[in-house]
N, C-alpha and C positions, 0 to 999 in steps of 0.2 A: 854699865848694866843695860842700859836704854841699846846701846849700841848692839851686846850683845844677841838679846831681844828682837833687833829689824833683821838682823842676820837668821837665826835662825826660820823665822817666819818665811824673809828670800828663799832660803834653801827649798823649806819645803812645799813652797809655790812651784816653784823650778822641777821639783822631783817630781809631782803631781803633773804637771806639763809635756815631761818628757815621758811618763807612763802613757798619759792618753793620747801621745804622737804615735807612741808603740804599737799601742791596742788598733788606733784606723788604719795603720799599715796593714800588721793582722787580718784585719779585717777585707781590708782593700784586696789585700793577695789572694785571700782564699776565695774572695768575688769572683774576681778575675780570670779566676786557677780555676773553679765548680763547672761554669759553660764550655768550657775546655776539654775537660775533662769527662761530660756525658753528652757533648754533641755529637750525634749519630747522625750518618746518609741519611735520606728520605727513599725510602720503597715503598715503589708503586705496584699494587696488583695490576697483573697484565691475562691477556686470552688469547689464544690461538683462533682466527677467527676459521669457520669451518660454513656447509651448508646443511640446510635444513630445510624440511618442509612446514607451511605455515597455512592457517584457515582464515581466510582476511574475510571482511565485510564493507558492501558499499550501500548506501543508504537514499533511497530514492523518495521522493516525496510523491506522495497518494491520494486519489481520491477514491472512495466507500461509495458503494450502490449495492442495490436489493441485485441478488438474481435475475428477479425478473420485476421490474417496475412496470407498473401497470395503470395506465391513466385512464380514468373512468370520463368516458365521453358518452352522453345518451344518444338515442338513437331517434327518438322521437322528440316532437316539444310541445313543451306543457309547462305550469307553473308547477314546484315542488307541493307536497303534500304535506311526506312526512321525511326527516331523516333517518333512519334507522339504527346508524351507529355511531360514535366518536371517535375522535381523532385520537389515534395509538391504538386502537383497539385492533384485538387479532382478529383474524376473521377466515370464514373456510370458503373453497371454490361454491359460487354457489346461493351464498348467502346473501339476503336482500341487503342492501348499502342504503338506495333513494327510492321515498314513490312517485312517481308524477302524474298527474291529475289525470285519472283514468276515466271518469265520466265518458267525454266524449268519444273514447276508444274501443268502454263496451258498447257505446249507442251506434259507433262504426259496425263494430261485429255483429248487433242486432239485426240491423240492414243486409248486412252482405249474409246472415243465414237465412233471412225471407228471401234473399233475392236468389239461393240457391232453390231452395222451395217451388218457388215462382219456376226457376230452369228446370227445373225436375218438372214440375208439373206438364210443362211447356213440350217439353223431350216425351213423356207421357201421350197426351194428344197427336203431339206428328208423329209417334210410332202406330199409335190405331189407325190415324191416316194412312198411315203408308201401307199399313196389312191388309185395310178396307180395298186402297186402291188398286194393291198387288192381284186379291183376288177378282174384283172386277173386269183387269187388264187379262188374266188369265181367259176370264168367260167373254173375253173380250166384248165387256159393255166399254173400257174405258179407252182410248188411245194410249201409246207409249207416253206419247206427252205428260197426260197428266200423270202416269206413273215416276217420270223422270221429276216432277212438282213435287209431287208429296215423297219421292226420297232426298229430292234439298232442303223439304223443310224442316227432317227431320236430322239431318245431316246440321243443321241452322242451328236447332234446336240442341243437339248436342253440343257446339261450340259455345252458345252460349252459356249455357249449363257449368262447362268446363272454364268459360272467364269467369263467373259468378262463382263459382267455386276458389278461383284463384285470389277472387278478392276479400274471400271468407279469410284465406290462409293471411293473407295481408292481414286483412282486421284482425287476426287473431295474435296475430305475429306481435303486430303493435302496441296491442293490448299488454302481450308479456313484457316488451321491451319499455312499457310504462313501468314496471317493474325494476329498478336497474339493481342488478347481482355482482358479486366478485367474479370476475374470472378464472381465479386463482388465490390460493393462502397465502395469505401473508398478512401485513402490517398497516391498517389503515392511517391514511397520511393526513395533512391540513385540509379543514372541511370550507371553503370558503363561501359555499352558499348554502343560504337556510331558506326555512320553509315559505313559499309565497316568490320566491326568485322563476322567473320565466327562463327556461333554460333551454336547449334545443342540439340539432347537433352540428350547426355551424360554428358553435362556440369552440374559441380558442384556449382557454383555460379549463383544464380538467374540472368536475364536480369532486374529484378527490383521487388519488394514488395511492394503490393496493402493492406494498412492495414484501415481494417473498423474501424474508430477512431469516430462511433456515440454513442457507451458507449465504455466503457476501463475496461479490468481484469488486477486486480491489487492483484499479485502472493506474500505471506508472510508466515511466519512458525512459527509454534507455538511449543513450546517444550510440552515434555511427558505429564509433569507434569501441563503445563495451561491447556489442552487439556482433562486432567484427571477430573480438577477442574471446566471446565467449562459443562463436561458430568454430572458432581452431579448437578450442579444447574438447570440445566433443566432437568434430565432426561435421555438424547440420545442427538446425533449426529443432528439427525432429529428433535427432537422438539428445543434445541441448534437452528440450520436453520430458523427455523417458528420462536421464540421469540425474538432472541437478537434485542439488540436496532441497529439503524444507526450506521456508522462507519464511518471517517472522514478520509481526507487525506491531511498528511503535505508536502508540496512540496519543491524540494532541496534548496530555499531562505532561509525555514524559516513559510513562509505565509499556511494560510489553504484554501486550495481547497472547494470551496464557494458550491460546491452542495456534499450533501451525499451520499452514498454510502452504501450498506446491502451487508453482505457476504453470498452468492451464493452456495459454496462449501467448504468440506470440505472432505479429504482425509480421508479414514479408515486405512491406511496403514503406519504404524513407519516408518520412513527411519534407517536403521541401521546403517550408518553411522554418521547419527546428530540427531539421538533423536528426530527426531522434526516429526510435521503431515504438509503436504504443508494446504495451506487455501489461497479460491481464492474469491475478493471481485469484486462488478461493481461497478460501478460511470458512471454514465454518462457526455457526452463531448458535447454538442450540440456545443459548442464556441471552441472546437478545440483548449484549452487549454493544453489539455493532449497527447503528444506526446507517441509514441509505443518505446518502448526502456527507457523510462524516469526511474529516481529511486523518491521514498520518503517515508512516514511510515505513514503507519498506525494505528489512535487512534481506539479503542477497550474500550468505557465504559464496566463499571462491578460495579455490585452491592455488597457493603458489610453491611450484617444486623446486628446491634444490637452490632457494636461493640466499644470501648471505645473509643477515639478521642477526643485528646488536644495539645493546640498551643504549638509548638516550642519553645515558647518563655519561655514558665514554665519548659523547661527543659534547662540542662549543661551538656558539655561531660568532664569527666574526665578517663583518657587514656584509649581511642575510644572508655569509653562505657558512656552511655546516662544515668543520673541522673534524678529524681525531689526531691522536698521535699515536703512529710508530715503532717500537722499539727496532732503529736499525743498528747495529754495532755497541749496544751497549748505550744507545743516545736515544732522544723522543726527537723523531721526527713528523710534524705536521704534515697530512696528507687531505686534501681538498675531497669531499665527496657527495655523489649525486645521489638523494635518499627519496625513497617512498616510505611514507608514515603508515602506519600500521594501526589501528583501530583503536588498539588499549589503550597507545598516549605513553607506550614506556618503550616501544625498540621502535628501529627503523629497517625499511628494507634497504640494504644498498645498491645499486646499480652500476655502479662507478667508483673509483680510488680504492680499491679493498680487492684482495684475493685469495684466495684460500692457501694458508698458511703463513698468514699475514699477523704479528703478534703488536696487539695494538692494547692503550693503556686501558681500563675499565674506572679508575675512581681516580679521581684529583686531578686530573685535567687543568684546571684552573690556576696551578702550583708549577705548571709544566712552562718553558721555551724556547723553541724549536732550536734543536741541537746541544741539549741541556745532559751530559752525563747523568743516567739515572741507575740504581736499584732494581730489579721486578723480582715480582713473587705470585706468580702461576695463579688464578683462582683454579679452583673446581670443577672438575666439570658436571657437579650436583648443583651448582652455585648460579648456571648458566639460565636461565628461563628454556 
């Protein structure tokens, strides 16, 4: 009975054994058999590459100035008085800025109008002389002689009249220009000297800078060669002036300077030491945004016709030089090419390896190698940028 006992128990080890050899078979086949049986080609979306026109941007770095910067230099010298205004403050043509120590310039003026007086007076006298004399030469009590005396001293008498007059205008002149005014509206700048400074007009540092900040020249350089290429596309310098588009300005944040800006001038003259032409742009500041002395750059659209342009994304760099691939015969073949980047950071322009009618991969690139049987499936041409 013991005996019959281990038997059975064998059995049904043995049976249980050979069921779950069964079941991994099973199992194992249908594994093996599943990849098999839903592996599908890879299809790659592809594009017919074509031309296009494109608005690129180049960006130049700037410096900000007043219209008209205006460095206040006196004209007389004297110790300051009073200042009149602070630094930022607007201010209109016109308006007093500095006083400087006018004392001795009306006690100049006081003088030089006695000493018109005095000439007047003077001019006075040698004209009765001379009418006294006239008539006596007539009734000839006098000689010519003394008639030729008394019309030089009368003649004398009016030149110096005429310097004493001239020196009135001086004294008077000087007196104003104790006075110092704006020349013009705009923005008063850093006031570096206060009241009790001896100032004069030898001096080399402005008394302060009145800058018209109701539009702004915004000063950029353009090398040989932009300047070369931007004379073929219009023509000249001057037609260049007349057609280009607005010109925008990025300010040292970051942000763009919310009103346009047309460039004004442009220099005929190479610098020889940097290659480059000056080019000067406006903008207007009505908000007083744009400070004189400011830096930022300048955007500069430009037009490119008819030339090739595709995403980024359908190309690969392999050691720093720019691939795409292909579709020749049904196969990706790698094509080397020479690209201009394009502002946004998502297509290129091509110059080289590409041509129209040229059907080249757009997505997986990275899954591709060179002479790789593939799939393609057309994108869109709503899909294209």
């Amino acid at each position: 009975m013991n005996v019959s006992f281990k038997e059975s128990i064998f059995s049904r080890i043995t049976f249980s054994t050979n069921l779950l050899i069964a079941l991994l078979a099973i199992v194992t086949i249908a594994a093996c058999s599943k990849p098999a049986q839903q592996a599908q080609p890879n299809v790659f979306t592809v594009t017919t590459v074509e031309t296009s026109d494109r608005t690129l941007q180049d960006f130049f770095g700037a410096s900000i100035s007043g219209r008209q910067d205006v460095r206040i230099i006196p004209q007389v010298s004297g110790a300051i008085t009073k200042v009149c205004v602070s630094e930022g403050q607007e201010v209109k043509k016109g308006q007093s800025l500095f006083i400087i120590d006018q004392v001795p310039y009306k006690a100049a003026l006081r003088t030089a109008a006695a000493s018109v007086e005095v000439a007047k007076a003077a001019v006075s006298t040698a004209q009765l002389s001379f009418n006294s004399t006239k008539i006596l030469f007539e009734k000839k009590v006098v000689s010519s002689y003394d008639l030729t005396m008394a019309k030089n001293a009368l003649l004398t008498a009016k030149a110096q009249l005429a310097q004493a007059e001239a020196v009135a205008v001086n004294a008077k002149n000087n007196l104003s220009y104790s006075l110092v005014k704006s020349s013009s509206d705009g923005v008063v700048g850093a006031i570096p000297f206060r009241v009790g400074t001896l100032v004069g007009p030898s001096m080399t540092t402005p008394l302060t800078t009145v800058s018209d900040n109701s539009a702004m020249y915004v000063y950029f350089s353009m090398s040989e060669r932009e300047m070369l290429t931007l004379t073929r596309q219009y023509g000249s310098i001057k037609e260049a002036l007349k057609s280009m588009p607005p010109v925008k300005l990025q300010l040292i944040d970051g942000s763009l300077y919310e009103e346009e800006g047309h460039i004004e001038a442009i220099s005929g003259v190479i610098d020889a030491a940097t290659g480059s032409v000056s080019v000067r742009a406006v903008f207007p500041n009505e908000k007083h945004i744009l400070l004189s002395g400011g830096t930022g750059r300048v955007i500069v659209p430009y037009q490119r016709a008819n030339c090739i342009v595709i995403d980024q994304n359908a190309t690969f760099e392999l050691q720093d030089k720019i691939y795409a691939f292909k579709v020749v015969d049904g196969k990706a073949v790698s094509a080397m090419l020479t690209v201009d980047p394009i502002n946004n950071g998502k297509e290129y322009i091509v110059t080289n390896g590409l041509k129209v009618g040229d059907v080249i991969v757009t997505e997986g690139t990275a899954m591709l190698r060179n002479d790789m049987p593939i799939q393609t499936k057309q994108v869109s041409k709503s899909a294209k940028h």
